[in-house]
LUMKOLVEX-920653 format. One record per residue (C-alpha): x, y, z; residue in three letters. Coordinates in steps of 0.001 Angstrom, whole numbers, plus 524288, in hexadecimal, padded with zeros to 5 digits. Layout:
BEGIN
XYZALA/...
//
This chain:
BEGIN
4FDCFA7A8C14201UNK/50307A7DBE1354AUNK/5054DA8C5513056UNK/50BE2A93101258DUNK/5113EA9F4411F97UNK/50962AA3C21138EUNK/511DDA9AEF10C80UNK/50E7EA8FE9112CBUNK/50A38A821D10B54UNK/5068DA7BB411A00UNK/4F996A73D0119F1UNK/4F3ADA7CC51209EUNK/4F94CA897811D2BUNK/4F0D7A947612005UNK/4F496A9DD8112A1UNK/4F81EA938D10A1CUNK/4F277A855A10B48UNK/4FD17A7B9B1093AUNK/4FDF7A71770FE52UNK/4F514A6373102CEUNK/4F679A55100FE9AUNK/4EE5FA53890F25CUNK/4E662A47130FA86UNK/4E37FA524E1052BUNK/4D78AA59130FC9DUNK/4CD1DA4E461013DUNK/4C2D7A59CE108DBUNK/4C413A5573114FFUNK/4D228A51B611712UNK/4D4E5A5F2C11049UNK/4CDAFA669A11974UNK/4CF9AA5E8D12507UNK/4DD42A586F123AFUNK/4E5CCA5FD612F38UNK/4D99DA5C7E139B0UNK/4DAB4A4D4813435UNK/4E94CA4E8E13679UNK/4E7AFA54C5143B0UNK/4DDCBA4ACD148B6UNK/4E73AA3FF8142C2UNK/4F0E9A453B14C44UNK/4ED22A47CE15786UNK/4E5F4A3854155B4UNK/4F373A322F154E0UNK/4FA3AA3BEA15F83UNK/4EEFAA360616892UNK/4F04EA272C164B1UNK/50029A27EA1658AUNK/4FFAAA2FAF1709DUNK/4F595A28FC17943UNK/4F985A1B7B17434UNK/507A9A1DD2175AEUNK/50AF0A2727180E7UNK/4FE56A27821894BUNK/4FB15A190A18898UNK/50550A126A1840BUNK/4FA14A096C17AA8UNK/4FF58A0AC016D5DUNK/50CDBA046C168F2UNK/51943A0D0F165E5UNK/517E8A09E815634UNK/507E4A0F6B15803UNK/50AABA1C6815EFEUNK/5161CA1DF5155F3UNK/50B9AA1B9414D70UNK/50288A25BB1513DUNK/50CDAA2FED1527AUNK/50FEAA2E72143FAUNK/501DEA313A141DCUNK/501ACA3C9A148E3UNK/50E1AA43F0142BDUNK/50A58A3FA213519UNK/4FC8DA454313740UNK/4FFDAA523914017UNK/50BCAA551E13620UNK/505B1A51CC1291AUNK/50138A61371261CUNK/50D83A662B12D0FUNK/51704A5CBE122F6UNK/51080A62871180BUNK/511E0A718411B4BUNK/51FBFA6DE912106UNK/52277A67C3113B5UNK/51DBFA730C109D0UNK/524CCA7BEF11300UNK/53036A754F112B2UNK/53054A727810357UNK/52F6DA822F10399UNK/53BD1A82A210C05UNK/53324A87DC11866UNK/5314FA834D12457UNK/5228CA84A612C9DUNK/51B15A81D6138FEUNK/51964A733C132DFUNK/526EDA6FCB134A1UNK/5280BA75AD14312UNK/51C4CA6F431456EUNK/520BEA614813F51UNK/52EF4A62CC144ABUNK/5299DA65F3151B1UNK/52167A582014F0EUNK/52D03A4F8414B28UNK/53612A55CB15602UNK/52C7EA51F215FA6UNK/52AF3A440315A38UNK/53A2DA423B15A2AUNK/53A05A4494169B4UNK/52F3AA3C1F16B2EUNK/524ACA468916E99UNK/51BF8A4109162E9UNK/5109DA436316903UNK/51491A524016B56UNK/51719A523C15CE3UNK/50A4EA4C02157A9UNK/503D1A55B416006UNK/50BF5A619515B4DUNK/5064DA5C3C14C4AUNK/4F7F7A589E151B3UNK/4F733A6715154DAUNK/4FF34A6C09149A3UNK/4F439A650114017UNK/4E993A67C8147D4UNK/4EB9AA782E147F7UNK/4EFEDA77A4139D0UNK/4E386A70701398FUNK/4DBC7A7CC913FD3UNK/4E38BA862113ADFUNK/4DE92A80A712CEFUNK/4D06AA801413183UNK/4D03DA8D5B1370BUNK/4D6CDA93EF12C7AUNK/4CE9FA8BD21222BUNK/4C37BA92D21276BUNK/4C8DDA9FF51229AUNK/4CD24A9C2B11715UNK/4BE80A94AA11435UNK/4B96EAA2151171EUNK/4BED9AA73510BA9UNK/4BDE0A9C33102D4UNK/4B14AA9BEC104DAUNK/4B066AA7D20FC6BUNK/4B2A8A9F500F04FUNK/4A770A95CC0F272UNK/49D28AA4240F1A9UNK/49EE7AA3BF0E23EUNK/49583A9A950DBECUNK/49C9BA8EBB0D33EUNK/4928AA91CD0C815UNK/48A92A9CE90C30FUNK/47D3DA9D610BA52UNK/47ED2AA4D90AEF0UNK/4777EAAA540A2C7UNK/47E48AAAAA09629UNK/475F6AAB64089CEUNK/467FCAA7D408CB0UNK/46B1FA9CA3095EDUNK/47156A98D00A51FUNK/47B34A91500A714UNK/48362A8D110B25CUNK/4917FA8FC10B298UNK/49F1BA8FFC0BB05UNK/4A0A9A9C7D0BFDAUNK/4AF34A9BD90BB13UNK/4A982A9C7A0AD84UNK/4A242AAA4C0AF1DUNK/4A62FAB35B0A889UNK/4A5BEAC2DB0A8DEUNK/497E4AC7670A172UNK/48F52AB8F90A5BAUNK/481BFABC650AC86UNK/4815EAB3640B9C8UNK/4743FAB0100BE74UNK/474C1AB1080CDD9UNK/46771AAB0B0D173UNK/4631CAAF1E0E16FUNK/46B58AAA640ED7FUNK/477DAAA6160E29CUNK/4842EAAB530E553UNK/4894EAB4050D904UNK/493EAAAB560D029UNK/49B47AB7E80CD2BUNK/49C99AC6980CF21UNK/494E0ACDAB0C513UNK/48A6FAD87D0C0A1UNK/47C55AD6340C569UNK/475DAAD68C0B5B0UNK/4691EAD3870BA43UNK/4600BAD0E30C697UNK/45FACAD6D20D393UNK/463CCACFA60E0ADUNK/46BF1AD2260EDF5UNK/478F5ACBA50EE10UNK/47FA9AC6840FA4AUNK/48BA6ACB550F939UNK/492BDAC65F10751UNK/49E16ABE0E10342UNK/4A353AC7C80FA1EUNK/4A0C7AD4ED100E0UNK/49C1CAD1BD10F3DUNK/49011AD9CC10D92UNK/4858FAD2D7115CDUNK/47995AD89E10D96UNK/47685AD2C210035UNK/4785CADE9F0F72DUNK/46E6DAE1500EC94UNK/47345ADDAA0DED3UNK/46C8EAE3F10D18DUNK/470B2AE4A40C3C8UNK/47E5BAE9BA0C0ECUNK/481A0AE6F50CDCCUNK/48DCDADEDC0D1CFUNK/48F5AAD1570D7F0UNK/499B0AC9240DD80UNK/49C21AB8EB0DCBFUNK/499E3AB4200E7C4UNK/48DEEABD290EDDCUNK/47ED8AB5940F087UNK/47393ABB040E6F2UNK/46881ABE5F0F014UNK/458BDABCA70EAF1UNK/45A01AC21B0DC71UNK/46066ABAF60CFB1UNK/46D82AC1370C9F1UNK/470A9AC1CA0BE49UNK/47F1BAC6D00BF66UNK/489F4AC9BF0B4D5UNK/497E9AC5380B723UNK/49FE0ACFDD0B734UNK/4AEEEAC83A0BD05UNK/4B137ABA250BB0CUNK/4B13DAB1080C6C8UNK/4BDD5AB0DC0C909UNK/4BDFEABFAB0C83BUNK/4B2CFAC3110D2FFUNK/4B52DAC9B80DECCUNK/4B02DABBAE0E6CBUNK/4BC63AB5630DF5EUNK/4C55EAC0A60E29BUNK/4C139AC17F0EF80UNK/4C57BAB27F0F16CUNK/4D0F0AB4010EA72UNK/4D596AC1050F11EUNK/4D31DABA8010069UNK/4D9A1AAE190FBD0UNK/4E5B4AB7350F934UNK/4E363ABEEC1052FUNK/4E4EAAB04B10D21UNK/4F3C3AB093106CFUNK/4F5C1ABFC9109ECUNK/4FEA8ABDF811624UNK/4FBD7AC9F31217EUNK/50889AD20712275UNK/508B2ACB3013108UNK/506F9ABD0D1296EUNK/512B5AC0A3120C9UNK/51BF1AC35912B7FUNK/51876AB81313233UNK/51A9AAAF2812516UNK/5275AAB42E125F6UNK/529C4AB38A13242UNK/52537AA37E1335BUNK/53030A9CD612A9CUNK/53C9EAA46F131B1UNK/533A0AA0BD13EA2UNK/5337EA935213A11UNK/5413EA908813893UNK/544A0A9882145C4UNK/53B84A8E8414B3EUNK/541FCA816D145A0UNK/550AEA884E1493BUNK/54B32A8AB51553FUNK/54639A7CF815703UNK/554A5A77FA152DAUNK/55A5EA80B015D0AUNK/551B8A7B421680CUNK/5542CA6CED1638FUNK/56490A6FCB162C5UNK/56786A7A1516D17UNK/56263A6FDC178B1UNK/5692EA6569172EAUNK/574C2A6D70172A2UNK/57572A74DA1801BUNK/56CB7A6DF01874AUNK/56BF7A607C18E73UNK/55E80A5C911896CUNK/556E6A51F9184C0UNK/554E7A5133175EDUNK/547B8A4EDA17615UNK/54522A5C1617F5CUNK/54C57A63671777FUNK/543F7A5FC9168EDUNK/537BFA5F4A171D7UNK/53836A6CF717524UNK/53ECBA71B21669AUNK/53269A6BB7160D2UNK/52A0CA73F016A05UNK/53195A80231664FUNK/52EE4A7BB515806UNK/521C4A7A0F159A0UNK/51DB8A852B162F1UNK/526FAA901315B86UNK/51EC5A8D0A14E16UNK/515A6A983214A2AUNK/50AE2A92321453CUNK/50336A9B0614D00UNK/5099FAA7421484CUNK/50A06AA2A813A3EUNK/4FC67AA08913B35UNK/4F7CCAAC49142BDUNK/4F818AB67D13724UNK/4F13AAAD7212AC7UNK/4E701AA8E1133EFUNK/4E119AB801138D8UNK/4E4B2ABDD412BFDUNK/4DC41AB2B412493UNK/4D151AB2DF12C93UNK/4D016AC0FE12B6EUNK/4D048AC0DE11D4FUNK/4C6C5AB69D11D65UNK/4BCA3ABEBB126D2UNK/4BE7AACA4411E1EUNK/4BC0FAC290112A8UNK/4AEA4ABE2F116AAUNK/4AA9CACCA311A93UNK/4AE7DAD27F10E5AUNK/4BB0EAD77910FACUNK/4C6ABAD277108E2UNK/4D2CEAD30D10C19UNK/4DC33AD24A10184UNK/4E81FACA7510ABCUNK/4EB04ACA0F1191CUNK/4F3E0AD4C5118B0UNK/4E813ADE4111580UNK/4E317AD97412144UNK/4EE0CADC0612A1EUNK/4EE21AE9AF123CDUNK/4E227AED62124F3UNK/4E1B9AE99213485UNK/4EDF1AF20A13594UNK/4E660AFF3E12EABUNK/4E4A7B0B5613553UNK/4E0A3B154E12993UNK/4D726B125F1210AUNK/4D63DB198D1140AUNK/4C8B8B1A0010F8CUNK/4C135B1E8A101A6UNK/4B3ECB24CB100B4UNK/4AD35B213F0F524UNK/4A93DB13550F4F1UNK/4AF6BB10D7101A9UNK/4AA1BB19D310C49UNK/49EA3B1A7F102CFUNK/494C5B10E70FD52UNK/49C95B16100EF22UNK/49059B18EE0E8B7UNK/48DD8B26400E857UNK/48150B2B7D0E2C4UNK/48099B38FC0DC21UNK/479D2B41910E61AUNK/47A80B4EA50DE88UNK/479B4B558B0D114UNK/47C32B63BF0D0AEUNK/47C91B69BE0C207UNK/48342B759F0BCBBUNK/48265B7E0F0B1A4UNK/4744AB7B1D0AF10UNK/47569B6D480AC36UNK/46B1CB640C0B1DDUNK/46EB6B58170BD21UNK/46B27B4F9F0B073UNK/4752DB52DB0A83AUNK/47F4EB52DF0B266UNK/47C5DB45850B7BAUNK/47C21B40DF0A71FUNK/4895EB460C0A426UNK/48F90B42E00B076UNK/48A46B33DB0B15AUNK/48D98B32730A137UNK/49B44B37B10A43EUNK/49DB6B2EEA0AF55UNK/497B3B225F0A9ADUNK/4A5E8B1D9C0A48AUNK/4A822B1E550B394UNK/4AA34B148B0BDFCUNK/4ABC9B1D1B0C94FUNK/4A140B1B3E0D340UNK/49D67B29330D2DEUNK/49A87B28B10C2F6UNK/490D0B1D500C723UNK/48A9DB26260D06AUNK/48756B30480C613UNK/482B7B26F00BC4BUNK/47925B223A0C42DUNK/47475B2CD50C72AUNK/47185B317C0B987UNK/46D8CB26650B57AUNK/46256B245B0C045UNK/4602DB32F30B8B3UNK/45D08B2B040AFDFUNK/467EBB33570A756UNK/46DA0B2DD109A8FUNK/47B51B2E2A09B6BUNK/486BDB2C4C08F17UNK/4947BB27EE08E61UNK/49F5FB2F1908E8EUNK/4A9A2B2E5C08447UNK/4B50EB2FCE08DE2UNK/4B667B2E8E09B0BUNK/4C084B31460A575UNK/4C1AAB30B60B3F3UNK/4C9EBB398C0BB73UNK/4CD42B33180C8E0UNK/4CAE3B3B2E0D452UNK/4C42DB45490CA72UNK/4BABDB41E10C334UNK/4B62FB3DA40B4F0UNK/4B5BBB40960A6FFUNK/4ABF4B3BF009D02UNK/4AC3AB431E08EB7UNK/4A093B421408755UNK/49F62B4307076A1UNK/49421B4E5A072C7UNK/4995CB4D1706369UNK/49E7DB5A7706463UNK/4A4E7B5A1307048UNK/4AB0AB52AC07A75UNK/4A336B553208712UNK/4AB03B5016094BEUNK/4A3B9B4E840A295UNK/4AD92B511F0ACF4UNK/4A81EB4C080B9F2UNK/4AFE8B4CCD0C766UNK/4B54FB54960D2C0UNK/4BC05B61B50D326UNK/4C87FB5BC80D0C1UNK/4C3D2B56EF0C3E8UNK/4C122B64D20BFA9UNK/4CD4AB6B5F0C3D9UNK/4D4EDB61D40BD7FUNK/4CC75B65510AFE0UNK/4D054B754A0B20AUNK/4C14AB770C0B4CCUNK/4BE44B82020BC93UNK/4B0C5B80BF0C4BDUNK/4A8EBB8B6D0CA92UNK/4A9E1B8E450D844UNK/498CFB8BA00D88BUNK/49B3DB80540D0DAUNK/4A5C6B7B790DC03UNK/49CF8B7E1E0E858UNK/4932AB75BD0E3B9UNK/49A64B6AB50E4E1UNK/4A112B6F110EEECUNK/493DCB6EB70F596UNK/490E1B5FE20EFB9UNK/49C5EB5C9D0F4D8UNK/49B12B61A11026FUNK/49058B57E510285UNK/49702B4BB0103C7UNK/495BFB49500F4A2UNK/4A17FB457D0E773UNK/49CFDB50210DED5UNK/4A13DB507E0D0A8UNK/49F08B5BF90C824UNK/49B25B59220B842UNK/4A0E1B62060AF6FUNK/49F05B5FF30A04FUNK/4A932B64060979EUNK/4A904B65F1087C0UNK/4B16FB648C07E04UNK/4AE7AB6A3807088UNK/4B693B6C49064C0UNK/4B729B77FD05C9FUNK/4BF9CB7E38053C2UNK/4C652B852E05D20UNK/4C860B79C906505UNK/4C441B721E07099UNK/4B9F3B7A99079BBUNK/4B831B73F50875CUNK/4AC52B7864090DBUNK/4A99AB73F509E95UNK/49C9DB73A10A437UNK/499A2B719D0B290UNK/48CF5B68460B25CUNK/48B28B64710C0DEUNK/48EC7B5C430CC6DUNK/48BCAB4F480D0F3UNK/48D6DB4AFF0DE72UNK/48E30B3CE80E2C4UNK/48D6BB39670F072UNK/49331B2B310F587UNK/48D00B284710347UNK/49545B222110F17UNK/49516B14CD11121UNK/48A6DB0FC711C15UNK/495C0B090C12399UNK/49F36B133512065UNK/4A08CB1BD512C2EUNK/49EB5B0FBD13669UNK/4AA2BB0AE713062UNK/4B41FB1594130D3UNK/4B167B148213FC9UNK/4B1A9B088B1419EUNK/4C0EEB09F31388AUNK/4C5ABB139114191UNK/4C29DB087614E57UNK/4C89AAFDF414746UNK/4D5D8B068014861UNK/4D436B0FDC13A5CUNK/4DAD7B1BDD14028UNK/4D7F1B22D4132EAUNK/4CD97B215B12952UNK/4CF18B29B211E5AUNK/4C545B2AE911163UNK/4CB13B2DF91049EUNK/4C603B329D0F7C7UNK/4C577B37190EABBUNK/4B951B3F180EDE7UNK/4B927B4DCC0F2BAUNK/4BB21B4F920FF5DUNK/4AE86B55B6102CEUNK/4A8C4B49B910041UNK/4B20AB41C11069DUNK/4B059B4A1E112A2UNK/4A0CAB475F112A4UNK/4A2DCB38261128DUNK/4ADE5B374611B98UNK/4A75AB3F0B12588UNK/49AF8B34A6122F1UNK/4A5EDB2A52126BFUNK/4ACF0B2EFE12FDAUNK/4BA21B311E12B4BUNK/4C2CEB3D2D12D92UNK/4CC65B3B9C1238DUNK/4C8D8B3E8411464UNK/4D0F5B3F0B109F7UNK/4C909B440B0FDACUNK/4CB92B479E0EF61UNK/4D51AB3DAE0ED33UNK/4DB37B364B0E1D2UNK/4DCF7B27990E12AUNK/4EBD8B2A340E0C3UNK/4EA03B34CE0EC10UNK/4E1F7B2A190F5FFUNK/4EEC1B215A0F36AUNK/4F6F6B2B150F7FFUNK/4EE4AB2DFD1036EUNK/4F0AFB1E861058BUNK/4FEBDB1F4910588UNK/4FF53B2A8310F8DUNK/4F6B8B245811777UNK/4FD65B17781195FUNK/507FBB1F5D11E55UNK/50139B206E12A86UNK/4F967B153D12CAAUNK/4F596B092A126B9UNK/4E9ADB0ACC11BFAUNK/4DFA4B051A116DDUNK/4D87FB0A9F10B67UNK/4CA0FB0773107C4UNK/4C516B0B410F933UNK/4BD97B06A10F0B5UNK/4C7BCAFF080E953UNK/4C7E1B06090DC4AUNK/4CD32B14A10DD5EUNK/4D1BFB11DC0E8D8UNK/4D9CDB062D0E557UNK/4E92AB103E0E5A2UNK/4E459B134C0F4BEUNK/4DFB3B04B80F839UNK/4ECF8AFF3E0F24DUNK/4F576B09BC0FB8DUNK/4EE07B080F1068DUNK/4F369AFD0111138UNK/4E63AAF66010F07UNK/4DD25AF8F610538UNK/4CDB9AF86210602UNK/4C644AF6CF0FC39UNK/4B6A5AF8AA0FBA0UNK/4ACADAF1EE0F2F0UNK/4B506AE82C0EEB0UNK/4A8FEAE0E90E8A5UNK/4AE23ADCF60DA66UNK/4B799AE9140D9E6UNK/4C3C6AE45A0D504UNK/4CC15AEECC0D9FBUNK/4CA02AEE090E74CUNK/4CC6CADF070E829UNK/4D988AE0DF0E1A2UNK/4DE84AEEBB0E81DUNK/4D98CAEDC80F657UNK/4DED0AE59F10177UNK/4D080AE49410758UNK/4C2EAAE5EC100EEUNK/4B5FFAE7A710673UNK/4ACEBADF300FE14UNK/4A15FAE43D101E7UNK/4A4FEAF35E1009CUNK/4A172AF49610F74UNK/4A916AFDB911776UNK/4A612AF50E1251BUNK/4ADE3AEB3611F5EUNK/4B9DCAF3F012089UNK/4BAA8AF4DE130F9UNK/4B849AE7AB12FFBUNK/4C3C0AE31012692UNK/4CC25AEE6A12FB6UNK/4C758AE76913C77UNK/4C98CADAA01378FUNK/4D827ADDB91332DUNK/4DC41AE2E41401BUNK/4D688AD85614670UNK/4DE09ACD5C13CCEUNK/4EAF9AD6C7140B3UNK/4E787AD4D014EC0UNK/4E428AC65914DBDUNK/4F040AC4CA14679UNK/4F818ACACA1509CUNK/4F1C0AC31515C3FUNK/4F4DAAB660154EEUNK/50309ABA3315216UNK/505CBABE6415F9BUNK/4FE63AB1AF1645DUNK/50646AA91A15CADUNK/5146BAAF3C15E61UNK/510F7AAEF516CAEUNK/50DD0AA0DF16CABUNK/519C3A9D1116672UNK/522CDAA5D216F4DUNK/51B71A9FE917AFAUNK/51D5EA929817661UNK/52C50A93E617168UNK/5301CA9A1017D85UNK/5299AA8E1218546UNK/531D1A848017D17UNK/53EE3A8AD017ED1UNK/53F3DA9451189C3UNK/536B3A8EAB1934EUNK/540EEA827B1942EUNK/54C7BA8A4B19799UNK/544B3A91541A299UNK/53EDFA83C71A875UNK/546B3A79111A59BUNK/53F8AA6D891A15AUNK/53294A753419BD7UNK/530C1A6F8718E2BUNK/52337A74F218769UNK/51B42A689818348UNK/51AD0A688F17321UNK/50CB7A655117442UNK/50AB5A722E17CD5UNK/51348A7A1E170CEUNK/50B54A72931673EUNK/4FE3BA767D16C31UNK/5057AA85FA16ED6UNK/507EBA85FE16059UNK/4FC49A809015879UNK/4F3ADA87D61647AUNK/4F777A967416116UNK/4F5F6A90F015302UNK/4E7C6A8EFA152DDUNK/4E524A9A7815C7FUNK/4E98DAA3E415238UNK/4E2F5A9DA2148BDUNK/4D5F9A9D83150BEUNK/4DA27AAB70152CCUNK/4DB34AAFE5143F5UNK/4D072AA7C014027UNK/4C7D5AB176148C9UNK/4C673ABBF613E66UNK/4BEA3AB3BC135F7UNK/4B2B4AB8B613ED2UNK/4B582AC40413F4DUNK/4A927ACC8513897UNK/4A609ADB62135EDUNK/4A20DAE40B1418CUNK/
//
């Protein structure tokens, strides 16, 4: 079998695939080269062996013959790692393996030794074919974008490379296509089957000015769509390109052992010299004893198995992840995340579905629930804030005819400003919480105060709208504030919210805490809906990074936001979570995991699958230092304590490239592995 650090050029390298013979790319041999070498072995080790030994049928010069055959077949992938290694200066498991080979040809033993490379080429063979699997599972990925798209420019169609899109072209996505690119539904109305990119199993309903992704299956209706990111830009091609980096993103576990192999390796060979010159020395043996056995220590003191162990669990979990929607951003993520026992969580967005709807209107000072809903959704129509898109559509299903501001500010954790020209004055619309308004050296009414104290109590963000003038005169500026009402908005939990907080806290969460901009009343109403105990409310982007930092001084945390104003807490936390990753460019690039499809189940699911990655990781390590510590102590201790016991190479062979493939089989196991 034939393993490497992260490094590695071998053949068969599990992180890196090693440089191949130009001649080598014909399909099949490519694919299918390490089983043709196996067979090619074991063929001759039968003919030479049977001919020669067992029968005696075959002349010396056509076993010879036959045992050429064998070595230059069994060793031909192990010469090449051996060699790239060695041009690096490094020695690996392909030069124990080989040296273990030629040292058991010099004594004769060349059957022992075409055996020990039959088996070497036929697990590296496995090994290839196993992990090819995994890595096919995420390939596969790239072959969901379509090679072409249909497209309308001027008053015709044409046919063109998707490559060539660019931002602004209409696509037309006929019924049961996949989508070319991600863009903006322009026209048509259809459900889109959005599985490979978000895991949802339910096409979702797509309608004009809604988005789409590359990559997704058109269901019964025509698109037409707008291209709103280039190919190589859309979240399909970041998706491949951020799991093809996760493949090279070593676990902290995998690091130590790449470390760990090369000193290993050379303690190995030394120790392999010692067992070849100490005999020879001190002891009245025969020659051929003594290299017999130092080529058993050589081969059954590799770790191949260990090497292995880590790069085949981690992979395979990333893989499984992949194809449920959650991406993991490198194998240390995953470690992390197994080894969380605090989870930090947001509100809006996260514990809720993050579209609130305004639920109340309550106007002061004799204005009517008209004009407050027209000069709050005008002010906030500069906004981007999920709440501003809450109020505007709720004026405009008023059917209310809204204006522009000429300036606009947000104030996070506060609020907004919006000023407004009237030709003789300059009119501002202050919108937010209390906060807002102490900050501004604006004094409200006790009455004013228990109102929303009272909208509040109900579960419910509520924002007061105040309306301030400006007017010139000649004795100077004259500034008025006028209280016009408050606006409530109410975000609902998420269906599978609460069912998942339990089912955190029996996957090992020992604290789940929600945290928030929002007041705490409301914060209180929703985490009591979820089931969480802890709530931290009223809180600053810089303050939730802060509660981040304290926190990881007790436990290991994950944080889950929404990826956006919650990117200063995702990047502090141990692991960081981020929802509706669909097309949003800051999640991808600040969290360590994303939940494509904005689904909260996904999250015990990535947590389970983690800790049971760390635990499969463990078993395999333990497994394979075991195995070698059995087998080492059978070649050199078991001798001195019955003279005359000699472990059979064959039996140290089949020890070795044995535990190999178990922990591969092992690893390769959380590829099934499937939501709850």
């Amino acid at each position: 079998m034939t393993t490497s650090t992260a490094q590695s050029v071998s053949p068969y390298s599990i992180m890196t695939p090693g440089a191949r013979p130009e001649w080598r790319t014909l399909g099949f041999w490519k694919e299918n080269y390490e089983f043709v070498l196996a067979i090619v072995t074991l063929l001759a080790l039968l003919i030479g062996w049977i001919g020669g030994e067992v029968t005696g049928a075959l002349p010396g010069w056509a076993v010879t013959t036959a045992a050429v055959i064998a070595f230059i077949a069994g060793g031909y992938s192990g010469v090449i790692g051996a060699w790239e290694q060695a041009r690096q200066g490094r020695f690996d498991i392909d030069f124990l393996m080989l040296a273990a080979a030629l040292g058991a040809a010099l004594i004769n033993a060349w059957v022992e030794g075409a055996l020990l490379l039959f088996l070497f080429t036929l697990s590296g063979a496995l090994e290839t074919y196993a992990m090819g699997r995994t890595r096919k599972a995420i390939e596969s990925l790239g072959k969901l974008r379509p090679e072409t798209a249909l497209v309308r420019r001027s008053d015709h169609e044409e046919i063109v490379p998707v490559a060539q899109l660019v931002i602004g072209d209409v696509v037309i996505v006929k019924p049961g296509d996949r989508l070319p690119v991600d863009g903006m539904v322009v026209n048509g109305v259809s459900s889109i089957d959005q599985s490979a990119i978000t895991g949802e199993s339910l096409p979702v309903s797509k309608r004009q000015h809604d988005q789409v992704f590359a990559g997704t299956i058109n269901g019964g209706g025509a698109l037409e769509v707008e291209v709103t990111k280039l190919a190589s830009e859309s979240t399909l091609s970041r998706i491949i390109n951020l799991v093809a980096e996760a493949q090279q993103d070593a676990t902290p576990t995998q690091q130590f052992i790449d470390r760990f192999s090369q000193p290993y390796t050379y303690t190995v060979i030394g120790a392999t010299l010692l067992a070849i010159l100490l005999p020879a020395l001190f002891l009245n043996e025969s020659f051929d004893i003594t290299l017999y056995r130092a080529m058993t220590l050589l081969v059954v003191a590799s770790p191949c198995a260990l090497v292995i162990s880590t790069p085949a669990s981690a992979l395979s979990a990333v893989a499984a992840a992949a194809r449920q929607g959650v991406l993991f951003k490198g194998g240390a993520y995953l470690e992390l995340l197994g080894k969380t026992d605090i989870l930090a969580i947001d509100k809006t967005g996260t514990l809720t579905s993050g579209k609130p709807l305004v639920t109340n209107v309550h106007p002061l000072t004799n204005h009517t629930v008209e004009e407050v809903m027209r000069m709050a959704a005008s002010a906030e129509t500069l906004s981007e804030h999920h709440i501003a898109k809450a109020v505007i559509e709720k004026a405009q299903s008023m059917g209310l005819e809204l204006e522009k501001p000429i300036d606009f500010q947000a104030i996070a954790g506060e609020g907004i400003l919006a000023r407004f020209d009237r030709r003789d004055h300059v009119e501002t619309i202050y919108i937010g919480n209390d906060r807002l308004f102490m900050n501004q050296d604006m004094n409200l009414s006790p009455a004013i105060r228990m109102i929303g104290a009272a909208l509040q109590r109900q579960g419910k963000t509520v924002m007061l709208v105040v309306r301030r003038s400006t007017v010139e005169d000649t004795l100077g500026a004259e500034r008025d504030w006028e209280v016009m009402g408050y606006i409530a908005v109410a975000d609902t939990l998420r269906a599978e919210a609460a069912e998942t907080v339990i089912q955190l806290k029996q996957n090992g969460i020992k604290r789940v805490i929600m945290m928030t901009g929002d007041n705490h009343a409301s914060a209180a109403y929703i985490a009591a809906e979820a089931g969480i105990h802890e709530v931290h409310a009223d809180l600053l982007p810089e303050q939730k990074l802060e509660l981040v930092q304290k926190l990881r001084q007790s436990g290991n945390v994950a944080m889950v936001g929404d990826g956006v104003n919650d990117a200063p807490a995702l990047a502090t936390a141990n692991v960081g979570i981020a929802m509706g990753a669909g097309g949003t460019d800051v999640a991808l690039e600040t969290a360590d995991v994303v939940l494509m499809s904005s689904n909260l189940a996904m999250l015990p699911f990535a947590l389970q699958l983690s800790r049971r990655a760390n635990r499969i990781i463990r078993q395999n390590v333990i497994f394979s230092m075991s195995v070698i510590v059995t087998l080492v102590i059978s070649t050199i201790l078991l001798p001195i304590l019955y003279d005359g016991f000699l472990l059979p190479l064959p039996m140290g062979v089949v020890g070795h490239e044995g535990s190999t493939l178990i922990v591969v089989a092992n690893g390769l196991r959380l590829l099934r592995m499937r939501p709850a």
